[in-house]
PADREN-677228 format. One record per residue (C-alpha): residue number from 0; residue in three letters; x, y, z. Coordinates in nm, 3 decimals. Layout:
<recs>
<rec k="NUM" r="ALA" xx="X" yy="Y" zz="Z"/>
...
</recs>
This chain:
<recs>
<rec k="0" r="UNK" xx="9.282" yy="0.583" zz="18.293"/>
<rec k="1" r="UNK" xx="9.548" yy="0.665" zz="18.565"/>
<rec k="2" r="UNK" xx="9.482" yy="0.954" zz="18.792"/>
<rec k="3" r="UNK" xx="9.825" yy="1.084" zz="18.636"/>
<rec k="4" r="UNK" xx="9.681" yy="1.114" zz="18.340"/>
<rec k="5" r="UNK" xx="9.324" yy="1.257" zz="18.489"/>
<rec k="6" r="UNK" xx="9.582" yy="1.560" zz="18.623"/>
<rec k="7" r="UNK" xx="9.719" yy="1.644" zz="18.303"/>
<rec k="8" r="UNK" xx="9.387" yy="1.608" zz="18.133"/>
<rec k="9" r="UNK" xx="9.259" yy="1.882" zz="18.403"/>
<rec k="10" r="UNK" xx="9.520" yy="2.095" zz="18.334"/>
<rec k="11" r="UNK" xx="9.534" yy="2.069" zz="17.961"/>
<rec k="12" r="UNK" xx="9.143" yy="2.173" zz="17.963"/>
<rec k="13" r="UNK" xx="9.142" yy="2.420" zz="18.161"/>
<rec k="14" r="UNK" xx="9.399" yy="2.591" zz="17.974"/>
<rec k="15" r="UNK" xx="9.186" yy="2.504" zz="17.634"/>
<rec k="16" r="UNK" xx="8.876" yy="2.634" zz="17.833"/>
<rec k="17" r="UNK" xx="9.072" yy="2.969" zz="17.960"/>
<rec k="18" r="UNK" xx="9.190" yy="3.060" zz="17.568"/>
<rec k="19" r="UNK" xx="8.831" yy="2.960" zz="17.418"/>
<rec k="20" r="UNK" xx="8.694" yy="3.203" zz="17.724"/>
<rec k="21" r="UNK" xx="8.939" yy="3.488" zz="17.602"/>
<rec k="22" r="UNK" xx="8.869" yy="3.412" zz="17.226"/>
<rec k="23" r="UNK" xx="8.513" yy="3.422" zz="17.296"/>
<rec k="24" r="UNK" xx="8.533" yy="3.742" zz="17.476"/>
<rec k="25" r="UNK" xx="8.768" yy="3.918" zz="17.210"/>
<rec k="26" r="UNK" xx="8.539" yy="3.854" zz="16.952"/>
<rec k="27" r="UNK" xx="8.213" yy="3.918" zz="17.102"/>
<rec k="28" r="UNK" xx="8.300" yy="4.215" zz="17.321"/>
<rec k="29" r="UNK" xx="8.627" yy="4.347" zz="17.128"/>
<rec k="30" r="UNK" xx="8.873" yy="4.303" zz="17.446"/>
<rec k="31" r="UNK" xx="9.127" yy="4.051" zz="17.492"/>
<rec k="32" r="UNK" xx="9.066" yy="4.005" zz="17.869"/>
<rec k="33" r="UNK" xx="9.222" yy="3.724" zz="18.114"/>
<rec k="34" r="UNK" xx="8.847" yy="3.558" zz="18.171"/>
<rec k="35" r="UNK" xx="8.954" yy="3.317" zz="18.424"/>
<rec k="36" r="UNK" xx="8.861" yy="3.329" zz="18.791"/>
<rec k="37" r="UNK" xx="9.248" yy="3.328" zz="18.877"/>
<rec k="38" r="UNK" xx="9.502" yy="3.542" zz="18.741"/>
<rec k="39" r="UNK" xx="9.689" yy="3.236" zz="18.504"/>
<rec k="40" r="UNK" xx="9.595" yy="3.124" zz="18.215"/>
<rec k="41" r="UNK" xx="9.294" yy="2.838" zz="18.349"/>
<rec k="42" r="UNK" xx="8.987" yy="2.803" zz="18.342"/>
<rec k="43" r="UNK" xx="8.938" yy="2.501" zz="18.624"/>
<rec k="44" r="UNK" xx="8.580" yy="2.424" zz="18.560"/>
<rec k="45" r="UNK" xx="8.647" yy="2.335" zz="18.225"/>
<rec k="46" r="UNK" xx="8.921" yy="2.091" zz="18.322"/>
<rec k="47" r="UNK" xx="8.672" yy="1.957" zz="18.629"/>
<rec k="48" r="UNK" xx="8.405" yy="1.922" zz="18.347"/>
<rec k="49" r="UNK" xx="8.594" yy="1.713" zz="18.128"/>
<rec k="50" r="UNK" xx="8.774" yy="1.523" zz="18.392"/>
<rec k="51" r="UNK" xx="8.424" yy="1.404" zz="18.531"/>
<rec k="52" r="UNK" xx="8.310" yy="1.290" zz="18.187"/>
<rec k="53" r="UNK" xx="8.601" yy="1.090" zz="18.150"/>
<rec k="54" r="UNK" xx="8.572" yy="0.952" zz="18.459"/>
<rec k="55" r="UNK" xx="8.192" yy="0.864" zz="18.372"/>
<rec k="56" r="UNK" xx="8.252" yy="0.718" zz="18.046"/>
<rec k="57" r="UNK" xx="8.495" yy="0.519" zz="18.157"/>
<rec k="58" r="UNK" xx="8.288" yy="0.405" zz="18.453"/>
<rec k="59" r="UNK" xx="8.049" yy="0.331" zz="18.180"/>
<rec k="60" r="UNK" xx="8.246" yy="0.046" zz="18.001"/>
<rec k="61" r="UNK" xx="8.376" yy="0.304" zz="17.713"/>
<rec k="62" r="UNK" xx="8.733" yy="0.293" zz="17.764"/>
<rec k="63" r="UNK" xx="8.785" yy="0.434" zz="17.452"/>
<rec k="64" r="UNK" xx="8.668" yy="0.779" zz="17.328"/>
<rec k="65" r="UNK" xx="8.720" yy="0.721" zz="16.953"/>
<rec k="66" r="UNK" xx="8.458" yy="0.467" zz="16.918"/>
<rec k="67" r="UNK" xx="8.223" yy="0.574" zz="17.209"/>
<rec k="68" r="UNK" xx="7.909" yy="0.667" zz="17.108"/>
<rec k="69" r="UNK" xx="7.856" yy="1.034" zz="17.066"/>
<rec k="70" r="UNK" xx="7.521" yy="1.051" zz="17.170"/>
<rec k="71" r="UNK" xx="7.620" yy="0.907" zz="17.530"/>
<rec k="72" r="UNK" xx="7.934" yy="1.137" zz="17.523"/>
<rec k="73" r="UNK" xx="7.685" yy="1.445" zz="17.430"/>
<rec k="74" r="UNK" xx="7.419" yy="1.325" zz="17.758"/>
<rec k="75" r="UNK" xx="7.723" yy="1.295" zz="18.006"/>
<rec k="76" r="UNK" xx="7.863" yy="1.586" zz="17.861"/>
<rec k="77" r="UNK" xx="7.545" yy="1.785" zz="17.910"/>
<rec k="78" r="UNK" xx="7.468" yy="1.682" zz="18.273"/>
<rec k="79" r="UNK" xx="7.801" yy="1.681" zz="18.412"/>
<rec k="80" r="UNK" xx="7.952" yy="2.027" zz="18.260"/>
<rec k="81" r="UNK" xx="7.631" yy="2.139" zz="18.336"/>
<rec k="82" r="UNK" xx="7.629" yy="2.030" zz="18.747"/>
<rec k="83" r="UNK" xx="8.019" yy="2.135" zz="18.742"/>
<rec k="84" r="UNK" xx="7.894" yy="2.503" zz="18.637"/>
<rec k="85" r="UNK" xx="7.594" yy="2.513" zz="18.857"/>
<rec k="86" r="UNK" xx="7.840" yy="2.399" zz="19.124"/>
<rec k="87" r="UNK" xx="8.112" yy="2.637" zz="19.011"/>
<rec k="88" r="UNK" xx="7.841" yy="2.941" zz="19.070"/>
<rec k="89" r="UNK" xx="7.668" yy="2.866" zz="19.335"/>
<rec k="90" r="UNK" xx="7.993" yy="2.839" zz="19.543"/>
<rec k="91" r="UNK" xx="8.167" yy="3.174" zz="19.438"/>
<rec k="92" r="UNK" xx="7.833" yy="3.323" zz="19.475"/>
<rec k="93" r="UNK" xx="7.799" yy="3.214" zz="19.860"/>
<rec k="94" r="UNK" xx="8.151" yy="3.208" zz="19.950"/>
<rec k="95" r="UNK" xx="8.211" yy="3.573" zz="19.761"/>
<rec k="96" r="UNK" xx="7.886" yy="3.730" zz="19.760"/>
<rec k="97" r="UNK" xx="7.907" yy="3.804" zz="19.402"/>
<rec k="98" r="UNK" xx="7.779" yy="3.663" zz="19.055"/>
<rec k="99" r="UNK" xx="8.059" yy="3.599" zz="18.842"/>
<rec k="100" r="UNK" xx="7.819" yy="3.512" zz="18.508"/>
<rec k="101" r="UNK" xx="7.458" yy="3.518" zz="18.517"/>
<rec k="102" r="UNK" xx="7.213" yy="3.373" zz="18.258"/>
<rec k="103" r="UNK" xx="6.898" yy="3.536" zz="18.410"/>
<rec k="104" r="UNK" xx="6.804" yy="3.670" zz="18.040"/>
<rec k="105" r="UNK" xx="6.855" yy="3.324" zz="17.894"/>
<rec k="106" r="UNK" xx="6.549" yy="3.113" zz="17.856"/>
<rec k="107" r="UNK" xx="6.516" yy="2.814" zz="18.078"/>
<rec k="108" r="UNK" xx="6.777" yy="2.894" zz="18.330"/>
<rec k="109" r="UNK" xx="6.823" yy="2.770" zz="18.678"/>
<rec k="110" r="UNK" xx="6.866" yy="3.096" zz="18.928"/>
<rec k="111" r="UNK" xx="7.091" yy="3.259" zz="18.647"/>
<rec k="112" r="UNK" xx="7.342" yy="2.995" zz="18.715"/>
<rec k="113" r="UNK" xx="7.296" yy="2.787" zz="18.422"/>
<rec k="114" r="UNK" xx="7.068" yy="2.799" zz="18.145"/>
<rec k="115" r="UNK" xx="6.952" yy="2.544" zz="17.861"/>
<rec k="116" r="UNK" xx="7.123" yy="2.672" zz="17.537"/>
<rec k="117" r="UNK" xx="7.471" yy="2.710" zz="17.719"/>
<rec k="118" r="UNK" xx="7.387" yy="2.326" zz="17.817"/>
<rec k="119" r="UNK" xx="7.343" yy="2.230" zz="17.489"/>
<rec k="120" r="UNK" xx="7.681" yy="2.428" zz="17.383"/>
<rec k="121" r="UNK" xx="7.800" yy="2.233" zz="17.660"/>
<rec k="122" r="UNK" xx="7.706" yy="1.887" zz="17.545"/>
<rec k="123" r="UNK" xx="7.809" yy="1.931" zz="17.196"/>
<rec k="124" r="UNK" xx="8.147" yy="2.050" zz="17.306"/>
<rec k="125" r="UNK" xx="8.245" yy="1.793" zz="17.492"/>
<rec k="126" r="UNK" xx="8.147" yy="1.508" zz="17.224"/>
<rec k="127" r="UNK" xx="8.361" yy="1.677" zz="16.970"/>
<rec k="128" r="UNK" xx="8.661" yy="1.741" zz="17.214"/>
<rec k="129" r="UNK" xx="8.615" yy="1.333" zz="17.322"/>
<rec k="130" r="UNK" xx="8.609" yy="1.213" zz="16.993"/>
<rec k="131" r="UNK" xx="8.843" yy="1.431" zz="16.789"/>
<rec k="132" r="UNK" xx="9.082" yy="1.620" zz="17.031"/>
<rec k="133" r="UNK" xx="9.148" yy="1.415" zz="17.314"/>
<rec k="134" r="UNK" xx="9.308" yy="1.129" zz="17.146"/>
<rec k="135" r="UNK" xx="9.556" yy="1.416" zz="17.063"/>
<rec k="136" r="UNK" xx="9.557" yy="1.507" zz="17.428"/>
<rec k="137" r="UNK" xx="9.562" yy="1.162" zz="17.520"/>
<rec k="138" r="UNK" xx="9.892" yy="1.063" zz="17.280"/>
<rec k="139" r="UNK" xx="10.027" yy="1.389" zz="17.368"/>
<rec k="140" r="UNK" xx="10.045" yy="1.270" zz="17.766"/>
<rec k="141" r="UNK" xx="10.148" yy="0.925" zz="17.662"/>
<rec k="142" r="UNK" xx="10.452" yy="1.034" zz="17.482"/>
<rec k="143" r="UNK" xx="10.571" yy="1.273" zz="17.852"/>
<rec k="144" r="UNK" xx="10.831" yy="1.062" zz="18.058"/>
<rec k="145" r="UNK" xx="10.665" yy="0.996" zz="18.374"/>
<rec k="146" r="UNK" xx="10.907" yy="1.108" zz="18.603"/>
<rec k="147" r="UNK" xx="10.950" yy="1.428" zz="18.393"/>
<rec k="148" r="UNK" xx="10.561" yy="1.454" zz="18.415"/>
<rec k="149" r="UNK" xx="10.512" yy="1.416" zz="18.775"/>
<rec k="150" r="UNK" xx="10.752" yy="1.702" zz="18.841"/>
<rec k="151" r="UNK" xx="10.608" yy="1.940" zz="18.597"/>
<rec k="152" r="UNK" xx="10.281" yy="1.848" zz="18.713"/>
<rec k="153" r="UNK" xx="10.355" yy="1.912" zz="19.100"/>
<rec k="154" r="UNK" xx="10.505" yy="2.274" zz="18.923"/>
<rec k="155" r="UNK" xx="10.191" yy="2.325" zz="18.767"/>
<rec k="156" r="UNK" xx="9.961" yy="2.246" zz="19.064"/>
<rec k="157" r="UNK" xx="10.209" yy="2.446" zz="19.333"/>
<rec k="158" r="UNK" xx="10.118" yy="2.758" zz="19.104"/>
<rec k="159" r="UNK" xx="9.737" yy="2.654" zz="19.115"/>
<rec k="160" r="UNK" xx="9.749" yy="2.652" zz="19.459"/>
<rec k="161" r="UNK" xx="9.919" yy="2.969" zz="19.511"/>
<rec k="162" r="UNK" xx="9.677" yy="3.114" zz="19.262"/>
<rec k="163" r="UNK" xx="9.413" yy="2.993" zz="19.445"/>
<rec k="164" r="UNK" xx="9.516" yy="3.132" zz="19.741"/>
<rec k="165" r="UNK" xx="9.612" yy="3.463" zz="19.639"/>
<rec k="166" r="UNK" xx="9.261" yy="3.497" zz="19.432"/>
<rec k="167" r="UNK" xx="9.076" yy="3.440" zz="19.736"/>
<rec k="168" r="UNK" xx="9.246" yy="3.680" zz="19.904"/>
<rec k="169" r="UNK" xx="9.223" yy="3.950" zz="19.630"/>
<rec k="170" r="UNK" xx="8.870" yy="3.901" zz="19.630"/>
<rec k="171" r="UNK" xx="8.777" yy="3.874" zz="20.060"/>
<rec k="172" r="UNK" xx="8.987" yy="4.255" zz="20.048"/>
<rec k="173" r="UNK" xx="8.779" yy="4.348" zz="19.779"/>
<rec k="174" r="UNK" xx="8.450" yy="4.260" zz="19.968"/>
<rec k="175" r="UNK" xx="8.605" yy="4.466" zz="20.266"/>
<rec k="176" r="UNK" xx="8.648" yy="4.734" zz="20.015"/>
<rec k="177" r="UNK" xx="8.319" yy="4.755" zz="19.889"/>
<rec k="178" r="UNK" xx="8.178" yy="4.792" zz="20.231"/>
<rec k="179" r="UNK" xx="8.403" yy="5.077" zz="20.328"/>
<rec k="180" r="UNK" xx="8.311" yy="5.243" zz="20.014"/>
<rec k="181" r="UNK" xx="7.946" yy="5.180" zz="20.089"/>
<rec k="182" r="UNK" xx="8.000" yy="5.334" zz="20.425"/>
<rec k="183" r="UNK" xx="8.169" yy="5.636" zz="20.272"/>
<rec k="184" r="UNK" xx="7.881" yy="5.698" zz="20.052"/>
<rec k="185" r="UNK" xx="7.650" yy="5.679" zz="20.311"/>
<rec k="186" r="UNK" xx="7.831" yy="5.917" zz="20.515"/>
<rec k="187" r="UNK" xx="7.862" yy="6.183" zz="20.200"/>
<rec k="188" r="UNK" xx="7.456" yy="6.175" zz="20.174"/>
<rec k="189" r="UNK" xx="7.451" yy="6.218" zz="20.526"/>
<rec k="190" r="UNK" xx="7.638" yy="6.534" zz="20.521"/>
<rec k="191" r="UNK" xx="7.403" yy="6.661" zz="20.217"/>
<rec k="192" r="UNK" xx="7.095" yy="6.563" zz="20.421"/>
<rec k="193" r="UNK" xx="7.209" yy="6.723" zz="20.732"/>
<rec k="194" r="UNK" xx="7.306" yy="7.054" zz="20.496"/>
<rec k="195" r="UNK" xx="7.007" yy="7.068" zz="20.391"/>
<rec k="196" r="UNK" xx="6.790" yy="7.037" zz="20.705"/>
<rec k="197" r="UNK" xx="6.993" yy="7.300" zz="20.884"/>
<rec k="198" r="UNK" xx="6.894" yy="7.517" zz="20.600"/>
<rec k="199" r="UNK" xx="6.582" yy="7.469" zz="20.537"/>
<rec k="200" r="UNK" xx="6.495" yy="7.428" zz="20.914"/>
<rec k="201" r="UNK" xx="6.626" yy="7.749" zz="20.986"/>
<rec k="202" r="UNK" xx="6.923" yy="7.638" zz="21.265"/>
<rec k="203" r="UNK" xx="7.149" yy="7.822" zz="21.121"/>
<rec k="204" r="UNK" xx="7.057" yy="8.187" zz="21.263"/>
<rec k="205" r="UNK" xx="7.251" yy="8.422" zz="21.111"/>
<rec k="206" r="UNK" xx="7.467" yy="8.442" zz="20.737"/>
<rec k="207" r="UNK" xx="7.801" yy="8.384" zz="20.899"/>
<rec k="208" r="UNK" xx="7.688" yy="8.101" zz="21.056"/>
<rec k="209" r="UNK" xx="7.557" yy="7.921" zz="20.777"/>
<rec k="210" r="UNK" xx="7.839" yy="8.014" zz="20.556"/>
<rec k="211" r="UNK" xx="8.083" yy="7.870" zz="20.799"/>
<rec k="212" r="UNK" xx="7.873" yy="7.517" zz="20.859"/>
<rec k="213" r="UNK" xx="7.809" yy="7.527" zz="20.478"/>
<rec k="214" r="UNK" xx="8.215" yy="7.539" zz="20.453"/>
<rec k="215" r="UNK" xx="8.265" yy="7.299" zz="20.720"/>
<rec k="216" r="UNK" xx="8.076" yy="7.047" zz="20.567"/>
<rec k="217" r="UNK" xx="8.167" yy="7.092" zz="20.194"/>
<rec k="218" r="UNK" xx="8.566" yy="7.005" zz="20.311"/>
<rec k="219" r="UNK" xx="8.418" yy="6.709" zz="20.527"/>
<rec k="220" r="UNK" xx="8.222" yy="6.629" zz="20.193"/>
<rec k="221" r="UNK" xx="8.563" yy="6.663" zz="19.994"/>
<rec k="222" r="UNK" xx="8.726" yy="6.419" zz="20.233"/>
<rec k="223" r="UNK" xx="8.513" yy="6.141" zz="20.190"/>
<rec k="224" r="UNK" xx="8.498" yy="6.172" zz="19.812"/>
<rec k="225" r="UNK" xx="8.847" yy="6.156" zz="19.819"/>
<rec k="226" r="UNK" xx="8.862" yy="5.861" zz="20.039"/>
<rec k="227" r="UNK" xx="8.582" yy="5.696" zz="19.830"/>
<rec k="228" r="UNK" xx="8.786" yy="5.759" zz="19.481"/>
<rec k="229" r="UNK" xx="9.097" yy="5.686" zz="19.630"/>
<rec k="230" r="UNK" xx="8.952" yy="5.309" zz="19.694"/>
<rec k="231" r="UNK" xx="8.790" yy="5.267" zz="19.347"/>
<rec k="232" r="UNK" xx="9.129" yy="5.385" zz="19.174"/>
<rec k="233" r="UNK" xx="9.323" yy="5.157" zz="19.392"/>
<rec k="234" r="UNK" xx="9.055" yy="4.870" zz="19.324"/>
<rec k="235" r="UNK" xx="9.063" yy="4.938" zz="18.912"/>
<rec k="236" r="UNK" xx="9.469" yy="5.032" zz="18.909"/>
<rec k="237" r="UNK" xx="9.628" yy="4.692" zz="18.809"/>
<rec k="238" r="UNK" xx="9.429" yy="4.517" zz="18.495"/>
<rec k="239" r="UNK" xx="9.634" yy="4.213" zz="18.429"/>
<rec k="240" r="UNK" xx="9.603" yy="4.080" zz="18.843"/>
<rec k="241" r="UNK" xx="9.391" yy="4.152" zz="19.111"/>
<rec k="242" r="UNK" xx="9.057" yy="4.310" zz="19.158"/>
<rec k="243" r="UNK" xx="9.079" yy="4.515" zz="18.883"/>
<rec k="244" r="UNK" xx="9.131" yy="4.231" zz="18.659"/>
<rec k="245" r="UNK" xx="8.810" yy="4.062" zz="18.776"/>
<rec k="246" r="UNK" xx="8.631" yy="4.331" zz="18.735"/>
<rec k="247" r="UNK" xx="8.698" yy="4.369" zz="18.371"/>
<rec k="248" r="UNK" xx="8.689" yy="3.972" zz="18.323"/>
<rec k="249" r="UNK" xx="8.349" yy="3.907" zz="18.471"/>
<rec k="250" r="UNK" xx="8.182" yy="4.288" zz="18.348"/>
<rec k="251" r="UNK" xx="7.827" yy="4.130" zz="18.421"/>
<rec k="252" r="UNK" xx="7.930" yy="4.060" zz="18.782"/>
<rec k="253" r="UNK" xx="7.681" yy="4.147" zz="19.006"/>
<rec k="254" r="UNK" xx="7.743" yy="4.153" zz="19.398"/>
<rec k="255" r="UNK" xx="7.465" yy="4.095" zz="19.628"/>
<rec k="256" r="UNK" xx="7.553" yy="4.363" zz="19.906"/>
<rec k="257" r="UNK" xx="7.687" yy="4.603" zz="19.761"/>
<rec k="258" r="UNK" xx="7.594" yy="4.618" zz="19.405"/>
<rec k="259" r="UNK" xx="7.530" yy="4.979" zz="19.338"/>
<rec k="260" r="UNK" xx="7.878" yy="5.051" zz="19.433"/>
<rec k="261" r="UNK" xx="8.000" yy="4.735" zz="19.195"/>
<rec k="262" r="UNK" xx="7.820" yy="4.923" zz="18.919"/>
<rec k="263" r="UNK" xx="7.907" yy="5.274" zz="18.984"/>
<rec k="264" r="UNK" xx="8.316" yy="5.136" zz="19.013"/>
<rec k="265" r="UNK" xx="8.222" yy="4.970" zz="18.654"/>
<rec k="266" r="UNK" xx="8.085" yy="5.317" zz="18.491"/>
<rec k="267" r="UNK" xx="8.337" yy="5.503" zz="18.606"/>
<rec k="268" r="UNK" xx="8.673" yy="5.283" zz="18.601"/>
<rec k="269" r="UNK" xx="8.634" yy="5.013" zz="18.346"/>
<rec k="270" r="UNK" xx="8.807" yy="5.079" zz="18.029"/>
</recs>
C-alpha cells in the first residue's frame, strides 16, 4: 500500500468519520451540528485511526482486507483507534486547556479520555469498514489518475492545513477570552463586595453620600456587564465557524481554568 493511497484513505475517513459524528449527533441530540474539531467537513482522528490499522495489518502479512481475519482486524482496530483517541484528547486537552469529549460517566474509562464500550464500538467498526467498505474505498482510489490525484490531494491537504491553522487560532483567542471574561467577573463581585462593606460598615456618613457611591458603582457595575456580554455574544455570534461553532459541537466541553465561565456562556448562548 503506497503512501498515495494511505493519503486518500485518511482523507476519505475522516470525511466518513465527520458525517457519522454529525449523524450521530442529529439523532441523539436533535441538532445537525459540524462535530469536527475544524470547521470542514473531517474528522482527522478517524482517518489517523484507520490509516494506522492499515498500516498494521499490512505490517502483519495481511495485504488483503477481504480475506483478513476479522478477529485480528477487530484487536488492531480496538487498540489502535483506541491509542489514536487517547492521543487525540490528551493533546487538545494540554495544548487547549479544554476537554473536547469526556467519558468520565462511562464505566472503565481512562481519565475520561477513553472508555471500554466506545473501544469496543471502536473495534467492531473498523472490522466491518476493512472488510466490506474499504475495498470500495480501495477500487474507488485505484480507478483516480494519479497525476489528477496528487493535485487534488495537495488541494485537499492545503485546506487542512489552513484549517488547522486557523482552528488553532480560533481557539488560543478564545482561551484569551475566557480569561478576560473571568477577570470581568471578578471585578463585578468586587464592586458588590465593596458596596456592601461600605454599607454595612458604616463609611458612608451621610444619605447623599451613599446614594452617590451607590450610583457610582452601579454604572461601573453596568460597564463591566456590558463588557462581559459583549465578549460572550461575540464568542457565540457565528455558528457555522469559529468559537461559537465549537462550542455547540463539543456541548460537554469542559475547560480546566475557566470552566464556570465555559458553562455560564453555554446556559446562556447556546441554542
Amino acid at each position: 500500500m503506497s503512501i498515495y493511497s494511505l493519503l486518500w484513505f485518511f482523507m476519505i475517513y475522516s470525511f466518513v468519520g465527520w458525517v457519522v459524528e454529525v449523524a450521530y449527533h442529529a439523532v441523539t441530540l436533535g441538532k445537525v451540528v459540524n462535530r469536527g474539531f475544524l470547521n470542514g467537513p473531517i474528522c482527522p482522528v478517524y482517518g489517523v485511526g484507520v490509516v494506522l490499522v492499515l498500516t498494521v495489518m499490512q505490517l502483519l502479512g495481511d495485504r488483503n482486507v477481504e480475506t483478513s481475519n476479522p478477529l485480528v482486524m477487530f484487536g488492531v482496530g480496538i487498540v489502535l483507534a483506541t491509542l489514536a483517541e487517547l492521543v487525540a484528547g490528551f493533546l487538545l486537552d494540554k495544548l487547549f486547556h479544554a476537554r473536547w469529549w469526556d467519558y468520565s460517566k462511562e464505566k472503565f474509562n481512562l481519565n475520561g479520555y477513553i472508555c471500554l464500550s466506545f473501544s469496543i464500538i471502536w473495534g467492531l467498526a473498523i472490522a466491518f469498514v476493512l472488510r466490506v467498505i474499504q475495498p470500495l474505498f480501495a477500487g474507488f482510489v485505484d480507478h483516480i489518475p494519479v497525476t489528477a490525484g496528487c493535485v487534488i490531494l495537495a488541494v485537499l491537504y492545503g485546506v487542512l492545513i489552513a484549517d488547522i491553522i486557523l482552528t488553532t487560532l480560533a481557539v488560543l483567542k478564545f482561551n484569551k477570552e475566557l480569561e478576560r471574561m473571568s477577570q470581568l467577573r471578578e471585578a463585578i463581585l468586587k464592586v458588590s463586595d465593596g458596596m456592601s462593606e461600605m454599607i454595612g460598615g458604616g463609611t458612608l456618613k451621610t444619605i447623599a453620600k451613599l446614594d452617590e457611591g451607590k450610583i457610582r458603582a452601579e454604572e461601573h457595575k453596568a460597564e463591566l456587564e456590558k463588557k462581559l456580554a459583549g465578549l460572550r455574544n461575540d464568542i457565540t455570534r457565528h455558528k457555522i465557524y469559529g468559537r461559537g461553532r465549537i462550542i455547540r459541537a463539543f456541548p460537554d466541553m469542559k475547560h480546566r481554568k475557566y470552566g464556570d465561565i465555559l458553562e455560564w456562556i453555554k446556559e446562556r448562548s447556546v441554542k
